[in-house]
Structures are given as structure tokens and as C-alpha cells.
One Martini backbone bead per residue (centre of mass of N, CA, C, O) as a GRO file, in nm:
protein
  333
    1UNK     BB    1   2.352  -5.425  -2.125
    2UNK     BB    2   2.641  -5.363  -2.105
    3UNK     BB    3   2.872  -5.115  -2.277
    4UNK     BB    4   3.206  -5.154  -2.387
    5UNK     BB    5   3.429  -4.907  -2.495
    6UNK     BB    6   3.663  -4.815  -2.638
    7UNK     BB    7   3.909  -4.579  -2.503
    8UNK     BB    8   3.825  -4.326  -2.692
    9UNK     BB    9   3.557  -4.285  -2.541
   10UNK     BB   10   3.697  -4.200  -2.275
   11UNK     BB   11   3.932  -4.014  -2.322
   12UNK     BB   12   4.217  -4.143  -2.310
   13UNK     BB   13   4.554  -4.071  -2.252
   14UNK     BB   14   4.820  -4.175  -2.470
   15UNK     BB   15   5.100  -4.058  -2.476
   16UNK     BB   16   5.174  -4.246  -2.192
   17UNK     BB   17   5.232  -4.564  -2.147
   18UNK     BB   18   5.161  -4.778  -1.949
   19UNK     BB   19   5.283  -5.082  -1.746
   20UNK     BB   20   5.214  -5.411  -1.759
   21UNK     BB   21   5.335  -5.667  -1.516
   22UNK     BB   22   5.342  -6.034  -1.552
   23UNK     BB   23   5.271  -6.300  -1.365
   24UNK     BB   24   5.326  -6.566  -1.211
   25UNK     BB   25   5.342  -6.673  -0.893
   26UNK     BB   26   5.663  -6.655  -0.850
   27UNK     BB   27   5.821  -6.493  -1.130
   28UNK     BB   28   5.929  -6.166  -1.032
   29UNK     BB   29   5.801  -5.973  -1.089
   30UNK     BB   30   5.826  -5.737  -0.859
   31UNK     BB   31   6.109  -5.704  -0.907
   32UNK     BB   32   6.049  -5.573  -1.240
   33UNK     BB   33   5.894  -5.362  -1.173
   34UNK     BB   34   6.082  -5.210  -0.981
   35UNK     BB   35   6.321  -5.190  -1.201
   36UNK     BB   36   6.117  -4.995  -1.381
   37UNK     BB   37   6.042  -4.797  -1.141
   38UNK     BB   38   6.359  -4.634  -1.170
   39UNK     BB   39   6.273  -4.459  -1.317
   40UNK     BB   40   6.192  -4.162  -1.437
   41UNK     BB   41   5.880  -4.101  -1.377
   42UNK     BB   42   5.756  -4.293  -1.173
   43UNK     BB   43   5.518  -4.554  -1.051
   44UNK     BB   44   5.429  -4.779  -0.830
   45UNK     BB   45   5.189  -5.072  -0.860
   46UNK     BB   46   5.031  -5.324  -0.666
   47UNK     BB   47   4.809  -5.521  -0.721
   48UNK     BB   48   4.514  -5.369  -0.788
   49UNK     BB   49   4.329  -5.665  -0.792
   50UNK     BB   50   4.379  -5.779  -0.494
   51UNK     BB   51   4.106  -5.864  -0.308
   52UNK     BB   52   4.317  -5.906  -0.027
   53UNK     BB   53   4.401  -5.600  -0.032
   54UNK     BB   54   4.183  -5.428  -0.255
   55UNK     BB   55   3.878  -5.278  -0.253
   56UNK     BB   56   3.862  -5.253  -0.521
   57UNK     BB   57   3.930  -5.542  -0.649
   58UNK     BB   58   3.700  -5.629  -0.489
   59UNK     BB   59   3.469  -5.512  -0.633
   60UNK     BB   60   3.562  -5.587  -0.946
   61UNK     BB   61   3.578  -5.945  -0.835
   62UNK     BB   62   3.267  -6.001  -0.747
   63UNK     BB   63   3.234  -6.177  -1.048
   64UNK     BB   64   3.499  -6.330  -1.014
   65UNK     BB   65   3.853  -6.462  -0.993
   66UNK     BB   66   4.071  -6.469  -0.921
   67UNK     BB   67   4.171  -6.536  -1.265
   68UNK     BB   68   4.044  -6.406  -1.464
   69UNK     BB   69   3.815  -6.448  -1.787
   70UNK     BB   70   3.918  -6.236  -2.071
   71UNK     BB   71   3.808  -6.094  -2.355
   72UNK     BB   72   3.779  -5.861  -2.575
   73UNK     BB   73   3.447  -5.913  -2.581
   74UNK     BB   74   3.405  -5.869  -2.267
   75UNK     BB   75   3.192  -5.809  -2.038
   76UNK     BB   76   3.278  -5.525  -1.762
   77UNK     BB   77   3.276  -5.297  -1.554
   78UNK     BB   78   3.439  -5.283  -1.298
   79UNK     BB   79   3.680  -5.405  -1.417
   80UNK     BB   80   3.705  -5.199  -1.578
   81UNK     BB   81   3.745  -4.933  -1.403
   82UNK     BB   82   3.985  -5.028  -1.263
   83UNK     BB   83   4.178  -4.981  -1.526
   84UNK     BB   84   4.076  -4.702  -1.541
   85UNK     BB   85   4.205  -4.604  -1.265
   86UNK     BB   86   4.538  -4.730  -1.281
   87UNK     BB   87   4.613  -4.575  -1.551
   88UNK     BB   88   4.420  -4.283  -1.556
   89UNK     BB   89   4.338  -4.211  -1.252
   90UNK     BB   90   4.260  -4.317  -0.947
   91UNK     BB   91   4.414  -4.460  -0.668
   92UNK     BB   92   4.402  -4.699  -0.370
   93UNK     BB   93   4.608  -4.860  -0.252
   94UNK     BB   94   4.708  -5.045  -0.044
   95UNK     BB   95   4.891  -4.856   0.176
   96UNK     BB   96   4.684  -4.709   0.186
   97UNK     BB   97   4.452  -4.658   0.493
   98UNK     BB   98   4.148  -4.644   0.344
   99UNK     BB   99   4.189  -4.916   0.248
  100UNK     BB  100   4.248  -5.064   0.528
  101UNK     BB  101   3.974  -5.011   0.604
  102UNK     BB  102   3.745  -5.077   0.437
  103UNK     BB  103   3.878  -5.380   0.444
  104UNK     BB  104   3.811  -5.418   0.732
  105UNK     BB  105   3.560  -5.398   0.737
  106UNK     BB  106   3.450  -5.586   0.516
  107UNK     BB  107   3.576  -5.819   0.728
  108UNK     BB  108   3.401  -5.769   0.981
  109UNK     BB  109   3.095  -5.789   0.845
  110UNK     BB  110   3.137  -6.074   0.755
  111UNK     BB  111   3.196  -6.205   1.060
  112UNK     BB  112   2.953  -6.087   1.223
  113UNK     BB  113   2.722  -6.205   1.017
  114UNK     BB  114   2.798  -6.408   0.771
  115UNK     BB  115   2.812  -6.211   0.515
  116UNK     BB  116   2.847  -6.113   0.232
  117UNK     BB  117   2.962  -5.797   0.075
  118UNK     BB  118   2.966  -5.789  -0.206
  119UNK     BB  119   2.700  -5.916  -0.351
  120UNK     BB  120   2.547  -5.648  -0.295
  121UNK     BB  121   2.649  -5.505  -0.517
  122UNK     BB  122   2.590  -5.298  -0.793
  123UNK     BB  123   2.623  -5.326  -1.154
  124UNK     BB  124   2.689  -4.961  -1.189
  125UNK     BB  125   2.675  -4.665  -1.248
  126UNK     BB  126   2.558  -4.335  -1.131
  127UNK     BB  127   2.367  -4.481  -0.933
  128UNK     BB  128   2.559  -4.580  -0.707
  129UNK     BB  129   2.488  -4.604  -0.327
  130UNK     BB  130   2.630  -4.755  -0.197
  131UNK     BB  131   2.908  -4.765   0.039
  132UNK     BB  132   3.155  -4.804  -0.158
  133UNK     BB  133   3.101  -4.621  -0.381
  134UNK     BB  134   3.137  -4.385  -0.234
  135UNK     BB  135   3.408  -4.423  -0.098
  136UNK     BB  136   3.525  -4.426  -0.379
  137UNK     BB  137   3.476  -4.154  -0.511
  138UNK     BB  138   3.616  -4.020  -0.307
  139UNK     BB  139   3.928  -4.168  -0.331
  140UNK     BB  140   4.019  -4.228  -0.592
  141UNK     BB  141   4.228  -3.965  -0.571
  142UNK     BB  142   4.450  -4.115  -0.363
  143UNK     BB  143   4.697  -4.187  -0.479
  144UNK     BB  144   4.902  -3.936  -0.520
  145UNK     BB  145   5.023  -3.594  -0.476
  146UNK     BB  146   5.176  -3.698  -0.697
  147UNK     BB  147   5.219  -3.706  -1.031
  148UNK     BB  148   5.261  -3.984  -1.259
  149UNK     BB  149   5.322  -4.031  -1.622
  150UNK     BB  150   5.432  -4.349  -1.517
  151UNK     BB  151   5.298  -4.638  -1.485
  152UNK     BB  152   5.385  -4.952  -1.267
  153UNK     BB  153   5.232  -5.233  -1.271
  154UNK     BB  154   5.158  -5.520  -1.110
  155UNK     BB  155   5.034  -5.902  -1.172
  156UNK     BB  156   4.893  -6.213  -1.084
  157UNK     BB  157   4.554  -6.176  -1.210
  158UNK     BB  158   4.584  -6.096  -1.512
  159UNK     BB  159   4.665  -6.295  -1.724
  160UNK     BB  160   4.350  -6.365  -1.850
  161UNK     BB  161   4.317  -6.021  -1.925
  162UNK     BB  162   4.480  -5.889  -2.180
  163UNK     BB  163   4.290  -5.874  -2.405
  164UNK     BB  164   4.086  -5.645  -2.246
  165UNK     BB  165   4.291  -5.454  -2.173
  166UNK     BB  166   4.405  -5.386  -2.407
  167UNK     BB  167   4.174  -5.299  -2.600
  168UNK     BB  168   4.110  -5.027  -2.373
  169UNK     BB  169   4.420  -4.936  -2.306
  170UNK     BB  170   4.722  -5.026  -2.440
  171UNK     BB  171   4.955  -5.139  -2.268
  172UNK     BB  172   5.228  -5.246  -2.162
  173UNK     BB  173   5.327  -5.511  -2.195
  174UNK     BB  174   5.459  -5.780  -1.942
  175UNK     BB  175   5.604  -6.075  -1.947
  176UNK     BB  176   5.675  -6.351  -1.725
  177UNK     BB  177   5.898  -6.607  -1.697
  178UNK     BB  178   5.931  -6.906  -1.505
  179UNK     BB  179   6.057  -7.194  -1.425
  180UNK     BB  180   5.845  -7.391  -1.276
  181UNK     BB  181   6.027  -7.541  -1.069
  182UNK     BB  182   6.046  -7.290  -0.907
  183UNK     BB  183   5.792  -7.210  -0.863
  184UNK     BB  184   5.703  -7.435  -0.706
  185UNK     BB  185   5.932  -7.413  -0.481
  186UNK     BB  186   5.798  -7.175  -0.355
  187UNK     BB  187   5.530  -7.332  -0.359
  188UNK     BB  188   5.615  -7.467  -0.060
  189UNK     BB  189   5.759  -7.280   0.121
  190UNK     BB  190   5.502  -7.126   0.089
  191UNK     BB  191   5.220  -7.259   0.102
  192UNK     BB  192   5.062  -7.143  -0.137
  193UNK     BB  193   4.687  -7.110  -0.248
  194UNK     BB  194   4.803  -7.049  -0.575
  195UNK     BB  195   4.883  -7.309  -0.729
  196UNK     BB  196   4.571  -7.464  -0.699
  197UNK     BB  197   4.276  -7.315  -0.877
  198UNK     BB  198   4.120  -7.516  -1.115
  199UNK     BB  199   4.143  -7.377  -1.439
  200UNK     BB  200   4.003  -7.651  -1.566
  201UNK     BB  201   3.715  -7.522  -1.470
  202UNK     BB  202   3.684  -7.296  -1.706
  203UNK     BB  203   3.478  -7.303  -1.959
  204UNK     BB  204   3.578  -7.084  -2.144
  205UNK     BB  205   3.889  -7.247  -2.142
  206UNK     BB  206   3.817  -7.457  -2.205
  207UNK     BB  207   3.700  -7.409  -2.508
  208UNK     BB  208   3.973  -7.232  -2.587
  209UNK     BB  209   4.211  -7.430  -2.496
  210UNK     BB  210   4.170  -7.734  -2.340
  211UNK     BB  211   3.991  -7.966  -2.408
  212UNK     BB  212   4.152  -8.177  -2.528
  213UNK     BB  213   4.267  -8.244  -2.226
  214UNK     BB  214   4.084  -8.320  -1.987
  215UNK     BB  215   4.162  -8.651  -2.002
  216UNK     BB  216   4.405  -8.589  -1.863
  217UNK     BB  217   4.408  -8.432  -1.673
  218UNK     BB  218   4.162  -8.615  -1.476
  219UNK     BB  219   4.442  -8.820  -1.399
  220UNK     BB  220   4.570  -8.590  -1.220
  221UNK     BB  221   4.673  -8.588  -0.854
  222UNK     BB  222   4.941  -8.445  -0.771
  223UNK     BB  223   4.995  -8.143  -0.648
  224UNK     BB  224   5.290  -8.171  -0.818
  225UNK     BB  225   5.078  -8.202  -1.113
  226UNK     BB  226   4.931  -7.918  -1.083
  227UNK     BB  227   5.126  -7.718  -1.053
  228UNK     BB  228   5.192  -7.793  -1.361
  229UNK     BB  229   4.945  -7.730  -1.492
  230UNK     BB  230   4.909  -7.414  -1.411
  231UNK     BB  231   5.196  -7.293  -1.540
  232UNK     BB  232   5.095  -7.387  -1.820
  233UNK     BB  233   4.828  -7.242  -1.878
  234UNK     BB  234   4.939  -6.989  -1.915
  235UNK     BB  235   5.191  -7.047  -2.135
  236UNK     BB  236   4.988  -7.117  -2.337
  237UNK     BB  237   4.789  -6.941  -2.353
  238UNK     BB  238   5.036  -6.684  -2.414
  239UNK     BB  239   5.141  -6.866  -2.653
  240UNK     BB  240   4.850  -6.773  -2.815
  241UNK     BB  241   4.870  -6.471  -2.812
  242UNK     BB  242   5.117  -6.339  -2.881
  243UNK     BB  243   5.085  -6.440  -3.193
  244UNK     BB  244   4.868  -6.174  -3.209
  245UNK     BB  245   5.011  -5.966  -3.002
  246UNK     BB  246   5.303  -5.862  -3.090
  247UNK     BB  247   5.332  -5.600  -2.850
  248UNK     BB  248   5.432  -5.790  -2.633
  249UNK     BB  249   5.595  -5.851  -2.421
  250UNK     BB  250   5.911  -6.089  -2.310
  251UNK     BB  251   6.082  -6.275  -1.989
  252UNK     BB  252   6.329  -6.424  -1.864
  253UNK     BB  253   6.424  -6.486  -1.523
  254UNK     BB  254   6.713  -6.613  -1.669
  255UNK     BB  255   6.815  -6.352  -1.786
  256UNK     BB  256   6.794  -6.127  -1.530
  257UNK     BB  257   7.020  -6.258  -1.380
  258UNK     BB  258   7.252  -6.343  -1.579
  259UNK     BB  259   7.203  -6.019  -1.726
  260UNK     BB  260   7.069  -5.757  -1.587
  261UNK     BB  261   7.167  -5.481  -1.711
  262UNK     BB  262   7.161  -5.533  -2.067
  263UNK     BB  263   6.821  -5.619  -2.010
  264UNK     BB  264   6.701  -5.365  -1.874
  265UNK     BB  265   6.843  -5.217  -2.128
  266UNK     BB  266   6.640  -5.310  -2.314
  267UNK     BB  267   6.332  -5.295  -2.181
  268UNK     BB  268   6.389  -4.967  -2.128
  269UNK     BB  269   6.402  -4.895  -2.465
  270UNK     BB  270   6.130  -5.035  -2.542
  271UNK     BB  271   5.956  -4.853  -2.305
  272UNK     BB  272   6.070  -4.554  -2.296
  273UNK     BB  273   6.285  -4.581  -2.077
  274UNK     BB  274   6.479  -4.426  -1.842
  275UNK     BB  275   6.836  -4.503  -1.803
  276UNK     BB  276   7.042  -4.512  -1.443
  277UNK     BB  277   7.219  -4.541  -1.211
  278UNK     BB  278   6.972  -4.583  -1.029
  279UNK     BB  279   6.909  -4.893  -1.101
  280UNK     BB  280   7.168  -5.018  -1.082
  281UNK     BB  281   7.207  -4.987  -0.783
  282UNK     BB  282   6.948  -5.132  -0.742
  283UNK     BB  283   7.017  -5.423  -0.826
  284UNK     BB  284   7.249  -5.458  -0.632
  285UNK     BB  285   7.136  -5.422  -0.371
  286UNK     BB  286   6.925  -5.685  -0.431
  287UNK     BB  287   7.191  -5.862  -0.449
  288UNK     BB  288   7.054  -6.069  -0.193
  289UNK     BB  289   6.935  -6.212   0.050
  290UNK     BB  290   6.587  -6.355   0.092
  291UNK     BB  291   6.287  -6.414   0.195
  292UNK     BB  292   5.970  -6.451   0.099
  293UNK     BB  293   5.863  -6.156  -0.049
  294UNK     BB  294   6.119  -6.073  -0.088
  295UNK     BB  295   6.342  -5.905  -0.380
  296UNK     BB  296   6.603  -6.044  -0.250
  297UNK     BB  297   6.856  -6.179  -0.466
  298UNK     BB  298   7.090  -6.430  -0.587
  299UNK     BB  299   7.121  -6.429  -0.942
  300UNK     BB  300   7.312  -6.670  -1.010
  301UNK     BB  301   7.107  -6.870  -0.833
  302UNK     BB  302   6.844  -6.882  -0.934
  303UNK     BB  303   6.784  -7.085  -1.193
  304UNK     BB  304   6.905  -7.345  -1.021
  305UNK     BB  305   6.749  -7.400  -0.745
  306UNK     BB  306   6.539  -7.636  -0.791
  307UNK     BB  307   6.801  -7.867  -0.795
  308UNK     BB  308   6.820  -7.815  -0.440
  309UNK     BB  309   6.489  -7.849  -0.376
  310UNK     BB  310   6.431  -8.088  -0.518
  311UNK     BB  311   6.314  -8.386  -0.618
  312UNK     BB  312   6.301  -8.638  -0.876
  313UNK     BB  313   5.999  -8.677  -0.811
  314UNK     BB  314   5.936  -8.339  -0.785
  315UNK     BB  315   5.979  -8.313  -1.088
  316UNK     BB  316   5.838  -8.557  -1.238
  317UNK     BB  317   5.566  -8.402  -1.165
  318UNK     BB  318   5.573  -8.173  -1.282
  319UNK     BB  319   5.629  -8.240  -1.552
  320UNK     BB  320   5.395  -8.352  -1.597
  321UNK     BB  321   5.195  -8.141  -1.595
  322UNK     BB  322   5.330  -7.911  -1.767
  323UNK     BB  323   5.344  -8.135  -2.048
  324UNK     BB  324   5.049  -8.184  -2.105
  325UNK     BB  325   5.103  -7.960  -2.246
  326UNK     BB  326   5.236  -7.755  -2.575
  327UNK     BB  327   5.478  -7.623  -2.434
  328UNK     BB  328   5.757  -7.383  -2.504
  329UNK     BB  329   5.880  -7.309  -2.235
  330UNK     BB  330   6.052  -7.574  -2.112
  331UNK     BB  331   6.072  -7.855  -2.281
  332UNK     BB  332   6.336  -8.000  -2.133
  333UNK     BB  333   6.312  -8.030  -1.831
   0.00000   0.00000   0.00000
């Protein structure tokens, strides 16, 4: 059995804590992380966990889920190495050429042969002489040219795993919410695969969090019931987390809207982030109109946008499937 120490054991350098921002896909994070981001001496790292994206994602999640579930004390040690490369070590980012080219082998491998190539790889530390694990040693150190004291990762695949990350490495969290129905209406815009992954089959969260629900589950069938299942069992499950890990920060979509420059300069002051002109003129240059996955919209808009995409059908099986738990952020809805 691996064992894995906490972060102390591995001399990780704790003076300046990176910052982890998560949320549900479609949620805002990356607004907020590249908002963070503006901040001096500060580096973004986009999704490093995201398997379709960075090959180190996908070698360390080659034994997990979409949306891993681990607890603080989970054994797991590929997931531990990519998040201590992520915050204290080398990484080699989605835009890295290296990423694209290893990405694209291990894709056109897995097409030629009709084999998956991840799971030959062996879960060990330093005798793994892998093809990808060597790739990973020699490139690790590729994350940029000049290092920056303070990394903003942003990530919606971490949010299950935020108690293990937290225990070995203390990064300042940041939660993002964001009303349900906002959500779910830009999965229909956008067709998105993430909207309903099932997460309600995952024996260990059945076990912890959601058992007593699951003869109601059982009942849902329609998409945008499920679509709203899945932003619910997120919400529910980190707001009791939050209450045993008090130092996990959260905010909410609809207030950096509504009042972004005094919002940001709170969250700014919380993470002893250096706020400057230059955050303020990021977000307004920002505030415009935006289209699929970029990060510009129209601020004073976005809180209520969901009540003229959605018809009153379409708000309440989302409703339905929502409140099927005992969430507390947006229970008027």
C-alpha cells in the first residue's frame, strides 16, 4: 500500500500559499481565477487535473473518475504528485507544445490500436520507466521560463477532492457558487458532457453524503432534473465541508457581478493578493459581450439571464432535481 505523508513530510515550501479555485463547470471559476490572476507576481494555471486536456491530468486520473472523490485521508498517490507538481514543482500546462504533442500521441495510440494507453501504466514512484512517466520526469520542469511565487490554479474537477488536496498541501481554496439555473441553462447552449455524469453512483459519496436521498434520486429521469441533481449534490456536499474547514473562502457569481471591484477587493485583501489599477481596468475591459467558453459577459446581466433562457417548465425540473437535497445556497429559487 502507498503511503502518503502529509505535506511537511516532503519539505514543500509553505511561505506563500498558491490558491485553488473551484467551481462547477460553468460556474465563473475562470473569470475569477484569471481576475486573481492580475494580481503582481502571480502565475494562472488553467485546469491542470483535466484529463482531456493535460497528459499529466490524465496519468494521474487514470485511475479516478471525471470529478474524483477523495477524502482527507485517501490513499492516492499519482493524484498527490500531479497536485504537488501543480502547486510547488514543474508543470507542463495545457498551452505547453509538449502537452499537445504527448496528448495527441497517447490519442492517436489509443485510435490505432483500439487499446487504452493509460492503464498500463504502473502506479509507483521511482522505478516507473514508463514511456509517458519518462516524458513526465524530463518535462516536468517546463511550466515557465520564470518562476512566479504565487500560482492561481483554477479547476471544476477538483471539487470532490478538495478535503485531500487541502490536508497535504493547504492551498487557500476558493469556492465559487453559482445560481443552479444559470448554470444548467449554458449546459443546453452549450451541449455540454459535464452537465450529468452520474455522480450519484459513486459508492463512497453514496455512503457519506448521500444514501438517505437515493430512493428520490431513483425517481428523476428528465435531463434538466438530473442537470440539477448533479449542481446540487456539489453544493451540498461542500457546504458541509465548509463547516468543518472554516478557512476555505466562498463567493458567489451573482455578488462579483453585481459589484465587482469592492468584491474582488475583499477576496484580494482575504488572500493577501496586491490589488491594483491593473485588476480594475482586467475586469472592465472584460465586461462585454462573450460568446461559448470565453470569459467575457456583460456583468450586470449575468445574475438574472437564466429567467429569459429558460421557460417555467425548463426552471422547475431543474428546481425539481435541485432541491431534492437540503441545499442552502439559492433555496428560494
Amino acid at each position: 500500500m502507498i503511503t502518503i505523508h502529509p505535506k511537511s513530510k516532503d519539505n514543500i515550501k509553505q511561505s506563500v500559499k498558491p490558491v485553488l479555485v473551484v467551481g462547477v463547470p460553468r460556474s465563473g471559476s475562470t473569470w475569477t481565477a484569471r481576475v486573481l490572476s492580475q494580481a503582481p507576481n502571480t502565475v494562472y494555471i488553467h485546469e491542470p487535473d483535466n484529463e482531456f486536456n493535460n497528459i499529466l491530468g490524465c496519468h494521474a486520473k487514470k485511475k479516478l473518475s471525471r470529478f474524483p472523490y477523495l477524502k482527507a485521508t485517501s490513499m492516492d498517490r499519482s493524484y498527490y504528485n500531479l497536485w504537488k507538481n501543480v502547486f510547488y514543482s514543474g508543470m507542463i500546462t495545457n498551452s505547453k507544445t509538449i502537452n499537445m504533442i504527448l496528448y495527441g500521441f497517447s490519442e492517436l495510440f489509443k485510435i490505432t490500436t483500439g487499446y487504452q494507453i493509460l492503464p498500463l501504466y504502473r502506479n509507483s514512484r521511482s522505478n516507473d520507466n514508463t514511456l509517458l512517466s519518462r516524458h513526465k520526469r524530463r518535462f516536468q520542469n517546463w511550466h515557465q521560463s520564470v518562476r512566479f511565487p504565487i500560482r492561481i490554479v483554477k479547476s471544476v474537477h477538483a471539487g470532490f477532492a478538495l478535503p485531500f488536496i487541502s490536508r497535504h498541501f493547504d492551498p487557500e481554496i476558493v469556492i465559487i457558487f453559482r445560481h443552479p439555473a444559470n448554470i444548467a441553462a449554458s449546459y443546453l447552449k452549450l451541449n455540454m458532457p459535464d452537465r450529468d455524469r452520474m455522480l450519484y453512483r459513486d459508492h463512497q459519496m453514496v455512503r457519506d453524503y448521500l444514501a438517505p436521498y437515493i430512493p428520490n434520486i431513483q425517481k428523476l429521469h428528465e435531463p434538466l432534473e438530473l442537470i440539477g441533481l448533479q449542481i446540487g449534490i456539489f453544493y451540498y456536499i461542500w457546504e458541509q465541508q465548509i463547516k468543518i474547514n472554516t478557512s476555505w473562502q466562498t463567493l458567489t457569481h451573482e455578488l462579483l457581478c453585481l459589484d465587482s471591484i469592492d468584491q474582488f477587493k475583499k477576496i484580494y485583501k482575504r488572500l493577501n493578493l496586491k490589488w491594483t489599477d491593473n485588476v480594475k481596468v482586467f475586469i472592465q475591459k472584460n465586461n462585454q459581450p462573450g460568446r461559448g467558453f470565453q470569459t467575457q459577459r456583460i456583468l450586470l446581466e449575468e445574475p438574472e439571464k437564466w429567467k429569459l433562457k429558460l421557460s417555467r417548465k425548463q426552471i422547475q425540473q431543474i428546481r425539481r432535481g435541485y432541491h431534492l437535497l437540503p441545499v442552502e445556497h439559492y433555496n428560494d429559487f
